[in-house]
C-alpha positions as CSV (number, residue, x, y, z in Angstrom):
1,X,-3.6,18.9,1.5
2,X,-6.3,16.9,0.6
3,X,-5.5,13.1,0.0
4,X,-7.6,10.5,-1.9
5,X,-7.7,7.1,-0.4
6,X,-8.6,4.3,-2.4
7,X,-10.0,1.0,-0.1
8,X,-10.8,-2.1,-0.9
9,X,-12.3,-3.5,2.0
10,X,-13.6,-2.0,4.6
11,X,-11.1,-3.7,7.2
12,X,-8.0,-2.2,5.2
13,X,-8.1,1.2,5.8
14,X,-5.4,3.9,6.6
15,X,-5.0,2.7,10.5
16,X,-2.1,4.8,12.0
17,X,-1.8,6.9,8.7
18,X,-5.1,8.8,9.6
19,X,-3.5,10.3,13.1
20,X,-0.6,11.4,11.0
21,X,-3.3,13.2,8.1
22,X,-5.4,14.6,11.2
23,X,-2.2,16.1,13.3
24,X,-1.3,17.7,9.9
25,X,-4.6,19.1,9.1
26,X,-4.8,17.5,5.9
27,X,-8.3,16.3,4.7
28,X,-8.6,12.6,3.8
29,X,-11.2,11.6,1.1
30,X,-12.0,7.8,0.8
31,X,-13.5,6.0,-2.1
32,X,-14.6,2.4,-0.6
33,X,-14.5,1.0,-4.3
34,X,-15.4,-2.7,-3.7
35,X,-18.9,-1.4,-2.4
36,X,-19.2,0.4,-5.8
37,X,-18.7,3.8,-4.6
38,X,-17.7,6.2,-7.5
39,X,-14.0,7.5,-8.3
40,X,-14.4,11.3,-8.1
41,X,-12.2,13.8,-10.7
42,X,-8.5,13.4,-9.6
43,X,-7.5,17.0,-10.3
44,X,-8.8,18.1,-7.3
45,X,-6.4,15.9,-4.8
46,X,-3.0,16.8,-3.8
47,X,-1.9,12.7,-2.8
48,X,-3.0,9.5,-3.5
49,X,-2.7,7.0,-1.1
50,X,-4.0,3.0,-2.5
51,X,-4.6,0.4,0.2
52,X,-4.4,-3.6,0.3
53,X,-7.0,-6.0,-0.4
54,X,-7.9,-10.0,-0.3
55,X,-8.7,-9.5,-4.5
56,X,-5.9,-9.7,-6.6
57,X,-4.5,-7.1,-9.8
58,X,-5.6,-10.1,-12.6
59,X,-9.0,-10.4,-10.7
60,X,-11.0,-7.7,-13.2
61,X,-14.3,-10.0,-14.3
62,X,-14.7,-11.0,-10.1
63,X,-14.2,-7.0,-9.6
64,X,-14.8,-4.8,-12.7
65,X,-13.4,-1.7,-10.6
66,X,-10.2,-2.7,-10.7
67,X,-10.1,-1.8,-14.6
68,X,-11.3,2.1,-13.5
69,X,-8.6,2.2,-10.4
70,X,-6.0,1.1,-12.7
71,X,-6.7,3.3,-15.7
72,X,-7.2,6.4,-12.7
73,X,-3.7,5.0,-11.1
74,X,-2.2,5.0,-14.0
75,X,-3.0,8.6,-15.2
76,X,-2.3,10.1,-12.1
77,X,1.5,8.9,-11.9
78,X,2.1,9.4,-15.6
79,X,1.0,13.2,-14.6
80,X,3.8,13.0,-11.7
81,X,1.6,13.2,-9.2
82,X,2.4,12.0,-5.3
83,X,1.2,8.3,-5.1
84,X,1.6,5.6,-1.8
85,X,0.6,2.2,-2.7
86,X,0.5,-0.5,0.4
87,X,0.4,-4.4,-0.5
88,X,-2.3,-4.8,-3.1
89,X,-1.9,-0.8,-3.8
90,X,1.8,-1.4,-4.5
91,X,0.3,-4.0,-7.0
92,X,-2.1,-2.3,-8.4
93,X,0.6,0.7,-9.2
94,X,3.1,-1.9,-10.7
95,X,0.0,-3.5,-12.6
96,X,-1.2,-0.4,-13.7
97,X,2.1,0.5,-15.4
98,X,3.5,-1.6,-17.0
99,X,4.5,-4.1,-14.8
100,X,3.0,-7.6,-13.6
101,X,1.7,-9.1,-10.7
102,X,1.4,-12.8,-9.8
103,X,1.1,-15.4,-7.5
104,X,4.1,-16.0,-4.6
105,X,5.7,-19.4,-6.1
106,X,6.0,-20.1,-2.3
107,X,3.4,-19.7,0.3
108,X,2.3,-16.9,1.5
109,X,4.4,-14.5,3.8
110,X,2.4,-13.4,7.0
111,X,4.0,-11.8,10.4
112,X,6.1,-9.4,11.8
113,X,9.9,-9.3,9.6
114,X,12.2,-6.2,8.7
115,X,13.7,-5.3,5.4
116,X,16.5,-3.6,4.4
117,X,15.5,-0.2,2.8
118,X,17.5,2.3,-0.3
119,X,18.4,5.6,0.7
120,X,15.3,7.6,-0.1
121,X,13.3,10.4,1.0
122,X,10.3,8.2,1.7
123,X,13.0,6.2,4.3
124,X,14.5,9.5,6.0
125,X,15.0,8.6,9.6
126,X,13.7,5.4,9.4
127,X,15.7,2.2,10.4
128,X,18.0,1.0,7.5
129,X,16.6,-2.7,8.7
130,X,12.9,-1.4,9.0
131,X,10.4,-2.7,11.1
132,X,7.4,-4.1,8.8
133,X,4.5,-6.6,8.7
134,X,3.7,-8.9,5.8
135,X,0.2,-10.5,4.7
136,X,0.2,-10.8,1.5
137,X,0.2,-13.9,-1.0
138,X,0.9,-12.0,-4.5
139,X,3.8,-10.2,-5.3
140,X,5.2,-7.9,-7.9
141,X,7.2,-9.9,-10.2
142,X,8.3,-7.4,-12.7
143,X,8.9,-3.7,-12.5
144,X,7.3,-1.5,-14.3
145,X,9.6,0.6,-17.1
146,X,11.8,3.3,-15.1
147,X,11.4,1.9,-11.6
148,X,13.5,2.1,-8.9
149,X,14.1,-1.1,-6.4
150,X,14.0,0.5,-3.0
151,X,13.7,-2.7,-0.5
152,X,13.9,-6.7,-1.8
153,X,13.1,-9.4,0.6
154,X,14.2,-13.6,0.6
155,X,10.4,-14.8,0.5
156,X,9.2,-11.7,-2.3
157,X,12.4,-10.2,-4.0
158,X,10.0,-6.6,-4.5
159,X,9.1,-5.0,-1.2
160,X,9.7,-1.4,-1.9
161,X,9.8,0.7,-5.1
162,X,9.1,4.1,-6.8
163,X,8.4,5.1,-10.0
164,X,9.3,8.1,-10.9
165,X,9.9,11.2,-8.7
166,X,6.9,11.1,-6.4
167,X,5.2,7.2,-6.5
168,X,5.6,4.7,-4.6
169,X,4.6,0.9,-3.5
170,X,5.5,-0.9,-0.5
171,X,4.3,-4.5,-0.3
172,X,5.0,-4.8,3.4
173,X,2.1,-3.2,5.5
174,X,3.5,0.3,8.0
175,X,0.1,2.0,8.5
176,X,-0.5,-1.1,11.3
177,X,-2.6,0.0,14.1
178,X,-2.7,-2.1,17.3
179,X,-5.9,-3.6,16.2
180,X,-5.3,-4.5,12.4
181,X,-4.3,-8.1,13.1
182,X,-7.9,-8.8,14.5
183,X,-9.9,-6.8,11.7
184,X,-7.9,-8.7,9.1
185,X,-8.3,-11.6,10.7
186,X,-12.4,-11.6,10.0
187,X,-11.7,-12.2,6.6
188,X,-12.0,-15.3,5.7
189,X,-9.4,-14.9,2.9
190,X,-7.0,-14.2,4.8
191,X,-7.1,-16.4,7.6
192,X,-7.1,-19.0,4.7
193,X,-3.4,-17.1,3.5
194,X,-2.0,-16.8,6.8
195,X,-2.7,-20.8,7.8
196,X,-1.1,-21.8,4.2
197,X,1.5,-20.2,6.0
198,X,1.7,-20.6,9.7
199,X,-0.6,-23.8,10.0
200,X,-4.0,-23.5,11.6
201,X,-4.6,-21.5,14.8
202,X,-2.0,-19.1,13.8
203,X,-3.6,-16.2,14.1
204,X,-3.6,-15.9,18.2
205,X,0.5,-16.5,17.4
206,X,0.3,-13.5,15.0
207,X,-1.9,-11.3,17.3
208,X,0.7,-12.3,20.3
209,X,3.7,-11.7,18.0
210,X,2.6,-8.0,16.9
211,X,1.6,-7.0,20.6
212,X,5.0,-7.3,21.6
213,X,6.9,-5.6,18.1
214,X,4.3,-3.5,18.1
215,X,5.8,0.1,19.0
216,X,9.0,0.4,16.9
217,X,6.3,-0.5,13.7
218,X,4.3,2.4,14.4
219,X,6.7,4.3,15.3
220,X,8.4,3.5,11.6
221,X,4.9,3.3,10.0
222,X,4.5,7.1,11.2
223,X,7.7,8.6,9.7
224,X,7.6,6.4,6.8
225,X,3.7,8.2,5.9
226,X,5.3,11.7,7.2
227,X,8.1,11.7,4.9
228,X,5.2,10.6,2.3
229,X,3.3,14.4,3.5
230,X,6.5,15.8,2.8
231,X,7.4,14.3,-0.9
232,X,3.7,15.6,-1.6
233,X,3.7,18.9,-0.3
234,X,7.4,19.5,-1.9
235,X,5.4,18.9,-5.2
236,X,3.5,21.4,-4.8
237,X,0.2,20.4,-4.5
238,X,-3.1,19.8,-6.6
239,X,-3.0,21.0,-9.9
240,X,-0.9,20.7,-13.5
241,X,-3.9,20.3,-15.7
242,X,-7.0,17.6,-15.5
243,X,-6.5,14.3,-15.2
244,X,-7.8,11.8,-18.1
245,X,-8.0,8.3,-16.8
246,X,-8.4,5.6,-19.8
247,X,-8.6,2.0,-19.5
């Protein structure tokens, strides 16, 4: 399949997700939109897969992309297509739809945590109290129309969702490699989120803290994006018309 991966900095990237594409032979495109790269037609792509960011869904006169990625997000799940969204991408497809997005009233949640997950095909064989890590200091507040509450949490009630068949959004990060901590941890953003939360210097705690989790999240993060492969390839690939996307 060939699977179109919208970043939005270049630190936030598939991680463990890209072994998974590359041990299935799929061919991953990615469109690195905060450096003004161009979204390309969507007919051609067979999955979408939208990863997190330090802007935020409202942030559209800061980042004037985010109008085109939601208008393209938009038109590709109202055509039923395959869709993963992870922390701002799970915002973004919320957003997009008919939903909203806003600040945590609380501070922000940052570190290792598991959440209880629905029975779903994205979930097969995955821990019913899953394995996850948080960094994140929005949330989605309301649904959009039609969706489906897969996964709530005590700090941010919406951790997992789908709309429709085929699209999800996961506000908790699984595509972890073992050096994500450090490359988020360059960006000045979010070290300012994850102090708010932890207190200064908490970032050696957090790089400590994943270290020792670490395996049982990749091993999670894996068959979570797997199952993802599979939703996508049941659907039967790229097709069903061209895509219009419209702000």
């Amino acid at each position: 399949m060939k699977i179109l991966v919208f970043q939005h900095v270049i630190t936030e990237h598939p991680g463990s997700f890209r072994d998974v594409m590359q041990a299935g032979g799929h061919v991953m495109h990615q469109v690195q939109l905060d450096e003004g790269a161009a979204i390309p037609d969507l007919a051609g792509f067979d999955a979408l897969l939208v990863m997190g960011g330090p802007m935020d869904v409202w942030q559209t006169e800061k980042h004037p992309w985010l109008v085109a990625e939601m208008a393209a997000i938009r038109a590709w799940v109202q055509a039923g297509r395959p869709y993963l969204g992870i922390c701002l991408g799970a915002q973004l497809l919320a957003h997009a739809n008919g939903g909203h997005a806003q600040l945590m009233s609380g501070p922000p949640e940052v570190g290792f945590s598991h959440v209880a997950v629905q029975a779903d095909p994205l979930f097969k064989d995955v821990p019913p109290l899953c394995p996850c890590f948080q960094w994140h200091g929005a949330e989605v507040a309301k649904l959009p129309p039609g969706a489906t509450l897969l996964a709530t949490g005590a700090a941010c009630r919406v951790q997992a969702f789908r709309l429709g068949d085929v699209a999800y959004g996961l506000q908790f990060h699984m595509e972890m490699t073992e050096s994500s901590v450090a490359e988020w941890g360059s960006l000045p953003d979010y070290v300012a989120s994850l102090e708010r939360a932890k207190g200064s210097g908490a970032l050696a705690a957090i790089k400590a803290e994943v270290a020792l989790k670490f395996p049982p999240l990749h091993d999670a993060g894996r068959q979570i994006f797997t199952n993802f492969l599979g939703i996508a390839a049941a659907r039967g690939g790229a097709g069903g018309g061209r895509l219009h996307a419209s702000a």
